[in-house]
C-alpha positions as CSV (number, residue, x, y, z in Angstrom):
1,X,-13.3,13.9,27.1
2,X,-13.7,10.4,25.6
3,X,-17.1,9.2,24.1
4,X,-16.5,6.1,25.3
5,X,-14.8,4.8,28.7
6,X,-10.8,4.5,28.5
7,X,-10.2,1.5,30.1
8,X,-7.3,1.3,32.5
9,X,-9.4,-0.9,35.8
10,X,-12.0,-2.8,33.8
11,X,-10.7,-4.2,30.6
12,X,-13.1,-7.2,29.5
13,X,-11.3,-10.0,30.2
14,X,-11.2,-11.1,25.8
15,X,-9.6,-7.9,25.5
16,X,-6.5,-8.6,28.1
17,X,-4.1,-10.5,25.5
18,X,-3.7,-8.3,23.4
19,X,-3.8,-5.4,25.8
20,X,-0.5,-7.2,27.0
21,X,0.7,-7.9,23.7
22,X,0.2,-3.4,23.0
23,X,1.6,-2.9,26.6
24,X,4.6,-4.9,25.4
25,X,5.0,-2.9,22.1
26,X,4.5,0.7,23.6
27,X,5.7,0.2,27.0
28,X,2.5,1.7,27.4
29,X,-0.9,1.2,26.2
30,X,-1.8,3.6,24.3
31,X,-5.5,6.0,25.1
32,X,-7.2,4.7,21.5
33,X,-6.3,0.8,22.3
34,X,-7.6,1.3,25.9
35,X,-11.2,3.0,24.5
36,X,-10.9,0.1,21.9
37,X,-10.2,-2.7,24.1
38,X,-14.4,-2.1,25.4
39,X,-15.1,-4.2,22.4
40,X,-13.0,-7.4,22.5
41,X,-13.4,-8.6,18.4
42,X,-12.9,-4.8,17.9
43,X,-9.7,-5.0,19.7
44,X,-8.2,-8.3,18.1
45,X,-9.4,-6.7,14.7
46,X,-7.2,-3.9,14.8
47,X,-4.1,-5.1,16.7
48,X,-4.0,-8.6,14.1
49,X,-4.4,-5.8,11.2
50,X,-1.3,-3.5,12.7
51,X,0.6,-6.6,13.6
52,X,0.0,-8.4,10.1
53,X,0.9,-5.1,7.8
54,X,3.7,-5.1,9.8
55,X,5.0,-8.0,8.2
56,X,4.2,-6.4,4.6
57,X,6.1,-5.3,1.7
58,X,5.5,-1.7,1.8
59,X,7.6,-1.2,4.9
60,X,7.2,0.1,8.3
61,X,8.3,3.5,6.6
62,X,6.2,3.6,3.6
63,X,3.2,2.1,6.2
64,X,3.5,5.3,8.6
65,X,3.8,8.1,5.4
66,X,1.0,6.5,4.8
67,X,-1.3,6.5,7.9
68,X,0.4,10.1,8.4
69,X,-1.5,11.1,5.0
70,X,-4.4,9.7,6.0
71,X,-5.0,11.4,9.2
72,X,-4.3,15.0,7.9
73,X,-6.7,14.2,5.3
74,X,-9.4,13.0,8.1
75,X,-8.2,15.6,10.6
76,X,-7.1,12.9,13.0
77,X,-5.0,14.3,15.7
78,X,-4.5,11.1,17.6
79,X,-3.1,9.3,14.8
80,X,-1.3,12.1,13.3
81,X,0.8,12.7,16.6
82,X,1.1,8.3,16.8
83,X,2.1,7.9,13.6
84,X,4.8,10.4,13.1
85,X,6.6,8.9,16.2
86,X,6.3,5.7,14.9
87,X,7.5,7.0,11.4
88,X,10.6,8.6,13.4
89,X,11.3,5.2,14.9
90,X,11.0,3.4,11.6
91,X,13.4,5.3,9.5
92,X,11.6,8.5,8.5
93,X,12.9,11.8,8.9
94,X,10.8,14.7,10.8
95,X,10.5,16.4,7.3
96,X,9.8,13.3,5.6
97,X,6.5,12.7,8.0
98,X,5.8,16.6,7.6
99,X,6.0,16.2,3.5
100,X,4.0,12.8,3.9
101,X,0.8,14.9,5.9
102,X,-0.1,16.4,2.5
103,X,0.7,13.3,0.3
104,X,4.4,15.0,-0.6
105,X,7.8,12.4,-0.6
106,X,11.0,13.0,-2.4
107,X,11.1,10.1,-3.3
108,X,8.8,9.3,-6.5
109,X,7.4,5.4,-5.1
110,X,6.4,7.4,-2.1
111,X,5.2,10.1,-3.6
112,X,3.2,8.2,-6.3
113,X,2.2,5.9,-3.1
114,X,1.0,8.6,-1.2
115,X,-1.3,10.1,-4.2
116,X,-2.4,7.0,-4.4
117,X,-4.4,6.5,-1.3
118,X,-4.9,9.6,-0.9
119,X,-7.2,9.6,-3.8
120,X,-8.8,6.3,-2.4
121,X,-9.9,8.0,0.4
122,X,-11.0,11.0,-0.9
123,X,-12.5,9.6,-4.0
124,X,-14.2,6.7,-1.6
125,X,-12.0,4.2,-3.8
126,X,-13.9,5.3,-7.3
127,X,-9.9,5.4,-9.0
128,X,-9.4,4.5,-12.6
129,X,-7.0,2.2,-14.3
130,X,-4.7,4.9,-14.9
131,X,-4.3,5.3,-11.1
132,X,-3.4,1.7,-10.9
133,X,-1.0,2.1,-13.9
134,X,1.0,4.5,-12.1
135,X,1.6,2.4,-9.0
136,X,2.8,-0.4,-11.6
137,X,5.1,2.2,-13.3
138,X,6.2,3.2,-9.8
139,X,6.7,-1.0,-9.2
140,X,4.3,-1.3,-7.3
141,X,3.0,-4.9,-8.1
142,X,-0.6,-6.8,-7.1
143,X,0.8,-6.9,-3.6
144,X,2.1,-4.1,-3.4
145,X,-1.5,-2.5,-4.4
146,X,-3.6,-5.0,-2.2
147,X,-1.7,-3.5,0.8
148,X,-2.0,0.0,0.2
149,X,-6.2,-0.9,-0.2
150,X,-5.6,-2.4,3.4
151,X,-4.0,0.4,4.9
152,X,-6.4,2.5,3.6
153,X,-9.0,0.5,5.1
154,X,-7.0,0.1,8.7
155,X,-6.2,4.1,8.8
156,X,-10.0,5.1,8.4
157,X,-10.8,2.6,10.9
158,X,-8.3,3.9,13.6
159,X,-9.3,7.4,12.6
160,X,-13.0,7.0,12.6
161,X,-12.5,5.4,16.2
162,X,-10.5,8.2,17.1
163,X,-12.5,11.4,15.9
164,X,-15.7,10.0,16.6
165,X,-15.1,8.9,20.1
166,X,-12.7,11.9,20.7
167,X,-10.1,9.8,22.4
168,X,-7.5,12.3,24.3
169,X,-4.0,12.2,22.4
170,X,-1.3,10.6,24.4
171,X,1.7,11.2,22.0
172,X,3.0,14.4,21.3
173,X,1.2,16.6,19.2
174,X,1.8,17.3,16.0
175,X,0.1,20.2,14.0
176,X,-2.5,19.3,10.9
177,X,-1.8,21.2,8.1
């Protein structure tokens, strides 16, 4: 049971545009957006974050390995099961989300990527330069590198909201590992 009310009946009225805008996205709104929409500037906070690393560099692909990793590491149910069906619908294979849960890719930019926050988040962002230097020898440039920081920093919000307030997962459920 939620910590907090899920609104379906009472959504403050500030919250309402971009509950539209979500319900428009998912065909549904999703359990963690309803429990977030109690908090208006909360709300618009992490739907302009979602919707503006959407536009990125990384990729809708390389964005969902990412907050995949980062909910296994937090033990975030909600946003492990999310974010593997939006992985799915962004390219990813199921074995690709699975790898990316414990920072793994094929592929060495995603893989070096993946290390890469994972370390931010585990390290509480004390990296060194030579963490930096492999995401430029993977090509990842000053963009590139500003963006992973932000999905860091969007992932541990989501996830925070979600463990903390225990928000019930609506998306199928995917095992932590």
């Amino acid at each position: 049971m939620s910590r907090v009310n899920i609104q379906t009946q009472h959504i403050p009225a500030a919250s309402q545009p971009q509950i539209d805008q979500i319900q428009q996205a998912f065909g549904a709104t999703p359990n963690m957006f309803k429990a977030v929409a109690n908090s208006p500037v909360a709300l618009q906070s992490m739907w302009t974050a979602f919707g503006a690393l959407g536009k990125g560099t990384l990729g809708a692909k390389l964005g969902e390995q990412i907050a995949v990793a980062i909910a296994n590491r937090n033990r975030c149910e909600y946003c492990l099961a999310a974010h593997t069906v939006l992985g799915q619908k962004a390219g990813a294979s199921s074995a690709e989300m699975s790898a990316a849960q414990t920072g793994q890719s094929s592929d060495a930019r995603t893989a070096t990527a993946l290390a890469f926050v994972l370390k931010v988040v585990e390290q509480r962002a004390q990296i060194t330069d030579s963490d930096v230097v492999s995401l430029r020898e993977a090509d990842f440039g000053d963009e590139q590198i500003v963006e992973l920081m932000a999905h860091v920093a969007l992932n541990l919000f989501t996830n925070y909201i979600n463990v903390a307030l225990d928000i019930p997962v609506d998306f199928p459920k995917v095992s932590l590992k």
